[in-house]
C-alpha positions as CSV (number, residue, x, y, z in Angstrom):
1,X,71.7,112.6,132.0
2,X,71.9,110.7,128.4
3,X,70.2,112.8,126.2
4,X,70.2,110.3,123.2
5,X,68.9,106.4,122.9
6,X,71.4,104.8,120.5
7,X,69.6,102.4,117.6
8,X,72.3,101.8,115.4
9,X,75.9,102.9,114.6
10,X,79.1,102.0,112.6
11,X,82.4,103.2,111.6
12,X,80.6,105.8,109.3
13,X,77.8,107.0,111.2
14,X,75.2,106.8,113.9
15,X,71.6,106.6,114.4
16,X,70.0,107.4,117.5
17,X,66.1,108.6,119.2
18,X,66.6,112.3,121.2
19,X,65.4,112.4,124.8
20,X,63.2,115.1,125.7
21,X,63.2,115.2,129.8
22,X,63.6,111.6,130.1
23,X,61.2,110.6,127.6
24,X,62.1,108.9,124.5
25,X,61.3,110.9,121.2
26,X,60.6,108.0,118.7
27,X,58.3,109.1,116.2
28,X,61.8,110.0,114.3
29,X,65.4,109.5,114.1
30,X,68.6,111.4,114.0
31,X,71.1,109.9,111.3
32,X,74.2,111.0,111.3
33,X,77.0,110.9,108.7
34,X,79.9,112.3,106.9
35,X,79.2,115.9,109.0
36,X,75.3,115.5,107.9
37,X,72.1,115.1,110.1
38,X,69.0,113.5,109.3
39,X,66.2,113.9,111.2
40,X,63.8,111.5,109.1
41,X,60.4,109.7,110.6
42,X,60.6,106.0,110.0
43,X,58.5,106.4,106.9
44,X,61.2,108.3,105.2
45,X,64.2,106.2,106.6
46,X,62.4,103.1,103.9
47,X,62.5,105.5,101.5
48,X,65.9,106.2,101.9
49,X,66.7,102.8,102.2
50,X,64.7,102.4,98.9
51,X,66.5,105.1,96.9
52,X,70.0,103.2,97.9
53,X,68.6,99.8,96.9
54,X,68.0,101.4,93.8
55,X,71.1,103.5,93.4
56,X,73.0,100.6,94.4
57,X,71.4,98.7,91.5
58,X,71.9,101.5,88.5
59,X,75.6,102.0,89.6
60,X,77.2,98.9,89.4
61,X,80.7,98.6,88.7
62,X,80.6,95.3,87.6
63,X,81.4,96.4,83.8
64,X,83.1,99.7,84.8
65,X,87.1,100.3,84.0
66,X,86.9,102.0,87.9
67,X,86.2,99.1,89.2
68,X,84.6,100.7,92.8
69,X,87.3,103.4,92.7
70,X,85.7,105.7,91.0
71,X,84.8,109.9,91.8
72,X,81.7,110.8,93.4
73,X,78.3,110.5,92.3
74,X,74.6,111.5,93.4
75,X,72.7,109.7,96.0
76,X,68.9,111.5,96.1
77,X,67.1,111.6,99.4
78,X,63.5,112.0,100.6
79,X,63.9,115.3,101.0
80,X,63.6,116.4,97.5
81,X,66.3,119.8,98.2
82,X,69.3,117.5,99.1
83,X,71.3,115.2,97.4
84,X,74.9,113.6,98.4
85,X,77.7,113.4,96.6
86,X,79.1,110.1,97.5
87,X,81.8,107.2,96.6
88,X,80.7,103.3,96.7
89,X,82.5,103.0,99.8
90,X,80.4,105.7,101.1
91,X,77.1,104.3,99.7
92,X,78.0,100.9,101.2
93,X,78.3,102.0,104.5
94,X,75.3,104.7,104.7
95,X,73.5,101.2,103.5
96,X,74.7,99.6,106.0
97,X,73.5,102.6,108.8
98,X,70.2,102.9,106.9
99,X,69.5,99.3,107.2
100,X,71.0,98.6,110.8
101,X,68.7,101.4,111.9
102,X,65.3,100.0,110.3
103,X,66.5,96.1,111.9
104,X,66.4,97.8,115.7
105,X,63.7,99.7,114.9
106,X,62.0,96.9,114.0
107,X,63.4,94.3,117.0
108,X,62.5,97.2,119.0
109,X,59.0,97.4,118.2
110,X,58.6,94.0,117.9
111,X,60.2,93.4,121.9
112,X,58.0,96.5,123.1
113,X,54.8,94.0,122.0
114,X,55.6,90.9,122.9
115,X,56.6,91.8,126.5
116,X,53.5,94.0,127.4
117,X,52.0,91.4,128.8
């Protein structure tokens, strides 16, 4: 018995819906990465994914001697307790998990009603 419904995964991380006796759970979503869980509703995965647009913007290496290589920095949450130290590379591909997760989602959602009829 599969007791997970993949939406979205890559090299860093996966996102997927928990089954509760064969039902689909989707009023929220497990994210994991780099040995953290999320269990966020879809509400608070577009904040996330708004707090990384934004951290994505105020950290830009474009003038920086690092040039992308540089030591860890603070990536806030919605959960107002927890913060992540992490690297660009690391920012780039939670981005990348956060962003493939809200696309299914929303193919997902958008399949379910067109094919009711």
């Amino acid at each position: 018995m599969k007791e997970v419904e993949q939406i979205y995964h890559n090299d860093f991380g996966v996102a997927f819906h928990w089954k509760k006796d064969d039902e689909v759970l989707r009023e929220k979503v497990q994210i994991i990465f780099k040995e953290t869980g999320f269990y966020f509703t879809h509400q608070q995965i577009a904040e996330f994914a708004d707090i990384i647009d934004e951290t994505c913007r105020e950290n830009s290496c474009g003038s920086c001697c690092h040039r992308a290589q540089c030591h860890k920095f603070l990536l806030k949450t919605p959960l107002n307790q927890i913060d992540l130290a992490v690297n660009k590379t690391e920012l780039m591909q939670i981005k990348d998990l956060v962003e493939g997760t809200i696309f299914n989602i929303n193919l997902l959602d958008y399949l379910g009603s067109v094919c009711r009829n």
